[in-house]
C-alpha positions in Angstrom: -8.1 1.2 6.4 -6.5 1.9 10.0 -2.7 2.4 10.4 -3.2 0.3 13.9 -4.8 -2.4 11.5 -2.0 -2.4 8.8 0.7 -2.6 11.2 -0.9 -5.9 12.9 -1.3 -7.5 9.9 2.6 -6.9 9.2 3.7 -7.5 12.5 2.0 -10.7 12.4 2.9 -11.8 9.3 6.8 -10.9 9.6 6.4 -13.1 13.3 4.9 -16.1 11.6 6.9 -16.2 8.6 10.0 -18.7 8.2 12.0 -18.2 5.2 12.2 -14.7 4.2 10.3 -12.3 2.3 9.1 -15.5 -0.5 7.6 -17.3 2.4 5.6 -14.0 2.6 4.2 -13.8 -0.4 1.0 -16.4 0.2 0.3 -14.6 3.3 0.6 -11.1 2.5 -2.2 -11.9 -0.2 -4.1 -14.3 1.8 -4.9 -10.5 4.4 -4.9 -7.8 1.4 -6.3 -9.8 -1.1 -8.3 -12.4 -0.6 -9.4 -11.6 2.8 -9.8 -7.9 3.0 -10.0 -7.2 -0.7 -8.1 -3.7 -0.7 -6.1 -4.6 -3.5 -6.9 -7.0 -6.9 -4.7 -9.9 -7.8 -3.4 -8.0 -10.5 -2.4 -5.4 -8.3 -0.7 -7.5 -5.8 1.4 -9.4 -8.7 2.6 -6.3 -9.9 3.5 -4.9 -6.7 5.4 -8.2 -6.4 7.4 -7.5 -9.5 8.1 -4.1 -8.8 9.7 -5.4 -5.3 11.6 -8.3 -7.0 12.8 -5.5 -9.6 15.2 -3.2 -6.2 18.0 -4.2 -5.1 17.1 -5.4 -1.4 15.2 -7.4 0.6 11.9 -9.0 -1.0 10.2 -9.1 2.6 11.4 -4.8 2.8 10.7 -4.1 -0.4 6.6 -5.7 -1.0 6.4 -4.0 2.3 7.5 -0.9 1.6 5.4 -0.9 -2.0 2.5 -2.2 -0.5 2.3 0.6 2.0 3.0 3.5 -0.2 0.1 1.7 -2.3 -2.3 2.3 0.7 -1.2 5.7 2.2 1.7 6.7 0.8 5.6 7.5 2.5 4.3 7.7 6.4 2.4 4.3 5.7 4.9 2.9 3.9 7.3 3.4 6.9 4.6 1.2 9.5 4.2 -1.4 7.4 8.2 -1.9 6.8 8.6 -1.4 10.7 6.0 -3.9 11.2 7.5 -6.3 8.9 10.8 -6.1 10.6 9.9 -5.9 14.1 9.6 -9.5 15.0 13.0 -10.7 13.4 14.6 -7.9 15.2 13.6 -8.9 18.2 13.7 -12.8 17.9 17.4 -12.3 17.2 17.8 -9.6 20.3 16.4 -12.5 22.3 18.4 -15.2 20.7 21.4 -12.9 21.2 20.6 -12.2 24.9 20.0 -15.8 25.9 21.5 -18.4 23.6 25.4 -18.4 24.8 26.3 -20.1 21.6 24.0 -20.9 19.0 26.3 -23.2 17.6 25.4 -25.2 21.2 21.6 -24.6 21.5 20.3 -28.0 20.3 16.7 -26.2 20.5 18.0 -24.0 17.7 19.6 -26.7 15.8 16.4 -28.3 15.6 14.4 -25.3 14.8 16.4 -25.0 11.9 16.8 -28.6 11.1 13.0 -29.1 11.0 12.1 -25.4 9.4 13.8 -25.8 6.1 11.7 -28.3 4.5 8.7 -25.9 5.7 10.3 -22.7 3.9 11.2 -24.6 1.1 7.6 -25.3 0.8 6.3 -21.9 1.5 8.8 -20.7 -1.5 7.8 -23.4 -3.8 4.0 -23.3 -3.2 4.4 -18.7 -3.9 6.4 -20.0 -6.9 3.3 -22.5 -8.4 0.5 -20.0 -7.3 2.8 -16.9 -9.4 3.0 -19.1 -11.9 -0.7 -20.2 -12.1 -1.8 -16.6 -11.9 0.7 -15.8 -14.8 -0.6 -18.3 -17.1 -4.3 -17.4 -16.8 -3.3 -13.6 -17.9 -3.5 -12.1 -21.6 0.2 -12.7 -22.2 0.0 -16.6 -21.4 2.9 -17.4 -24.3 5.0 -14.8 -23.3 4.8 -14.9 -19.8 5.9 -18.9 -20.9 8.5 -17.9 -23.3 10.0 -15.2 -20.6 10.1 -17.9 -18.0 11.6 -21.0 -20.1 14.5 -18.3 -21.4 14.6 -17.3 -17.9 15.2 -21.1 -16.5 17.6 -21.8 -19.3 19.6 -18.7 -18.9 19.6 -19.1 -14.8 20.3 -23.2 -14.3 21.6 -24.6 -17.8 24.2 -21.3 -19.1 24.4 -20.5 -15.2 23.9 -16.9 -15.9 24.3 -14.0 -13.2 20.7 -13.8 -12.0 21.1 -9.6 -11.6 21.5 -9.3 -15.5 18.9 -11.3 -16.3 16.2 -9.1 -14.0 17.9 -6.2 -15.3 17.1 -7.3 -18.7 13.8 -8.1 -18.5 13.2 -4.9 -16.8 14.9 -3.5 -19.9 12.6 -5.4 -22.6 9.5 -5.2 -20.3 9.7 -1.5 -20.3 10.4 -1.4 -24.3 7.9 -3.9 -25.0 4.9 -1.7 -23.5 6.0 1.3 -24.8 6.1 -0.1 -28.4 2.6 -1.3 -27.4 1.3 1.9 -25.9 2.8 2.8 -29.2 1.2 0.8 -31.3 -2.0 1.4 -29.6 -2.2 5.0 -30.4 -1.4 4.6 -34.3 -4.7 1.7 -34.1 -6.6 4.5 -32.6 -5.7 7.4 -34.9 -6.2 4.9 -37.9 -9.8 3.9 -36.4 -10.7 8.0 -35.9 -9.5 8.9 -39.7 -11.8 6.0 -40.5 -14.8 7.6 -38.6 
C-alpha cells in the first residue's frame, strides 16, 4: 500500500462526498474493503465505532483511525490531509468568488437539490451498519442496545453525548466481564484435563 495511493483515494473521496463524514462511510468501504480488501468488514465497523466514540469530526476521525491502522502517525496525518483538502479549498474558492452566498442562486440550488442526496447517503450508511450489526454473534444485543438507544435519543429526548459515553462505559465492562469469564471456562476445562 502506497502513501501516493492512500492519499488519492482520500482526496477523492472527501471531493465527492456531500454531507459530511456519514456520507463517507459507504465510500470509504466501498475502496478499503470491498475493493482493495486491506481491511475486513469487521475491521472497518470497529474502526467506525472507535471514530464515532472522539469528540470531533466523523469525516477527521475514521480518517485519522483508518490511517494509523495502515502505517501508523505519518500515515495517519496523509489520509486526514487528504480528507480535508477538497472542502478547504471548495470553500477558499466559494470565499474568493461568490460576493454573497446568500445571492449566488447557483449555491442556493446546490444546496436546495443536495440535501435529499445526503440525507440518503446517511440513511443508506445507517441501513448497511445496521445490516452488518444484525448478522454478527451479538444479534439481540446489538438489537436491545439500539432500541434503548432510540428510546433514550427521540422519545426521553436524552443528550446524545451521555448516551455514547455510556455505552462506551458498559461496552468496555461488558468485555472485560467476558474476557473474564472466558479465563475461569478455560481454567475449569484445564483442571478437567
Amino acid at each position: 500500500m502506497k502513501k501516493r495511493e492512500l492519499f488519492a483515494i482520500f482526496f477523492m473521496i472527501g471531493l465527492t462526498t456531500i454531507g459530511g463524514g456519514y456520507a463517507m462511510i459507504p465510500q470509504m468501504e466501498h475502496a478499503l474493503v470491498a475493493k482493495r480488501k486491506w481491511m475486513s468488514s469487521e475491521e472497518f465497523m470497529n474502526a467506525l465505532c472507535v471514530a464515532q466514540s472522539i469528540p470531533g469530526p466523523l469525516a477527521i476521525n475514521t480518517a485519522a483511525y483508518l490511517g494509523y491502522h495502515f502505517g501508523g502517525v505519518s500515515i495517519a496525518m496523509i489520509t486526514i490531509t487528504a480528507s480535508v483538502l477538497p472542502s478547504f479549498l471548495i470553500i477558499l474558492l466559494i470565499a474568493l468568488f461568490a460576493t454573497t452566498v446568500e445571492n449566488a442562486i447557483w449555491l442556493q440550488g446546490f444546496f436546495y437539490f443536495a440535501a435529499p442526496v445526503v440525507t440518503a447517503l446517511i440513511t443508506a450508511a445507517a441501513i448497511d451498519m445496521g445490516i452488518k450489526l444484525m448478522q454478527g454473534e451479538n444479534k439481540f444485543v446489538a438489537l436491545l442496545v439500539f432500541v434503548i438507544t432510540f428510546v433514550l435519543l427521540f422519545v426521553f429526548h436524552f443528550n446524545p453525548a451521555i448516551v455514547v459515553i455510556a455505552s462506551i462505559l458498559l461496552g468496555i465492562f461488558g468485555l472485560r466481564r467476558r474476557k473474564k469469564k472466558n479465563c475461569q471456562a478455560e481454567q475449569i476445562k484445564d483442571e478437567k484435563l
